[in-house]
C-alpha positions as CSV (number, residue, x, y, z in Angstrom):
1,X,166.3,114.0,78.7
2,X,165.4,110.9,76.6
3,X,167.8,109.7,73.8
4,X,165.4,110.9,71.0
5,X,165.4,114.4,72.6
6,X,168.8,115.0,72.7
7,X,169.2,113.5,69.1
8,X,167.0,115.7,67.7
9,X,168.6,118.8,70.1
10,X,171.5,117.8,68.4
11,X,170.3,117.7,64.4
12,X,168.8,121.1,65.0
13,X,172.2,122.7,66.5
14,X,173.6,121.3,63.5
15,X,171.1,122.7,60.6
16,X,171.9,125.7,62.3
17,X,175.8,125.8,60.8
18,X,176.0,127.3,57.5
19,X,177.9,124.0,56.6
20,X,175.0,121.1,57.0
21,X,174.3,119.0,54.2
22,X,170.9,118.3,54.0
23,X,170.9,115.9,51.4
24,X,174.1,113.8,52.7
25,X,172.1,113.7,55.7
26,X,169.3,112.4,53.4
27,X,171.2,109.9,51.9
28,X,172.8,108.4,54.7
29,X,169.0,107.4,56.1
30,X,168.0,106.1,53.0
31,X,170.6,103.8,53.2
32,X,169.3,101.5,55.9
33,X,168.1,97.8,56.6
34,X,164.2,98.3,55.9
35,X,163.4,98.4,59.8
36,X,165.2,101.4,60.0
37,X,163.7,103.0,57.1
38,X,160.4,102.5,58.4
39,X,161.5,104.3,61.7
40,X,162.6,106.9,60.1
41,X,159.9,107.8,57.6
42,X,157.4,107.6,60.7
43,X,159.8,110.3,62.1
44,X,159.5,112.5,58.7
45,X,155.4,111.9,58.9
46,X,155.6,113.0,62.5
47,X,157.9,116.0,61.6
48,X,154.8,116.9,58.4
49,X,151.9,116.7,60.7
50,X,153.6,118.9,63.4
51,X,154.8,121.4,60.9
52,X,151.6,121.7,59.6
53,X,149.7,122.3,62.4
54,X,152.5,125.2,62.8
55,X,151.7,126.1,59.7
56,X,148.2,126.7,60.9
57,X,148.9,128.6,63.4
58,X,151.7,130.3,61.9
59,X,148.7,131.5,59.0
60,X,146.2,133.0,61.9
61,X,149.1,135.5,62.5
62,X,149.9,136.2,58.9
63,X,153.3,134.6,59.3
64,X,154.7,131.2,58.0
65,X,157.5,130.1,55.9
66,X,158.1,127.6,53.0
67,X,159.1,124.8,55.0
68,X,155.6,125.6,57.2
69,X,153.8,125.9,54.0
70,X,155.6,122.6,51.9
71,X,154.7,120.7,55.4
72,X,151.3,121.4,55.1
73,X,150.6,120.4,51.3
74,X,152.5,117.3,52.1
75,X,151.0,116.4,55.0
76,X,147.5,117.0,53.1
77,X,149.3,114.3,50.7
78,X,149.9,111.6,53.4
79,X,146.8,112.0,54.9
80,X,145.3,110.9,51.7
81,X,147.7,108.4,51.1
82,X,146.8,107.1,54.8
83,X,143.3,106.8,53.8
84,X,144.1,104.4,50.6
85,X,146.6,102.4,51.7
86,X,146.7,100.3,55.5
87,X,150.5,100.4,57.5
88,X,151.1,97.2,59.4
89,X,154.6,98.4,60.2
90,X,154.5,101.8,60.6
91,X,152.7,104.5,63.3
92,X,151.3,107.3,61.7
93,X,150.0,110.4,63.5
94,X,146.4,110.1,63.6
């Protein structure tokens, strides 16, 4: 199991306790040297673009949930954003 694996195996046991914080989570990322915010937002664009393929999917069967359906309105929102702007530092889905 690679580190990133059992990182994010770990952040999902933990949004599963009725006492996680998202936003203290949230917070503490923001808070980081610039290489490390870069990082993690091309995590939160990888998390989008997964979601909303989900979401997709999710629609074909007549089920999905907020999260599905906020990740793929944002995800419609980066992908325009990725066509306006170039990223030298950062590696976005395609």
């Amino acid at each position: 199991m690679t580190p990133e694996t059992k990182v994010a195996e770990q952040l999902a046991n933990l949004t599963e306790s009725r006492w996680f914080n998202p936003a203290s989570l949230g917070r503490y990322l923001a808070d980081q040297p610039y290489y490390t915010i870069d990082r993690i937002m091309e995590m939160i664009v990888y998390i989008i673009s997964n979601n909303a393929h989900r979401h997709d999917r999710e629609m074909v069967k007549g089920h999905t949930s907020e999260g599905l359906f906020l990740a793929g309105e944002l995800n419609t929102l980066i992908n325009e954003i990725k066509d306006k702007y170039v990223f030298d530092n950062l590696n976005l889905p395609k």
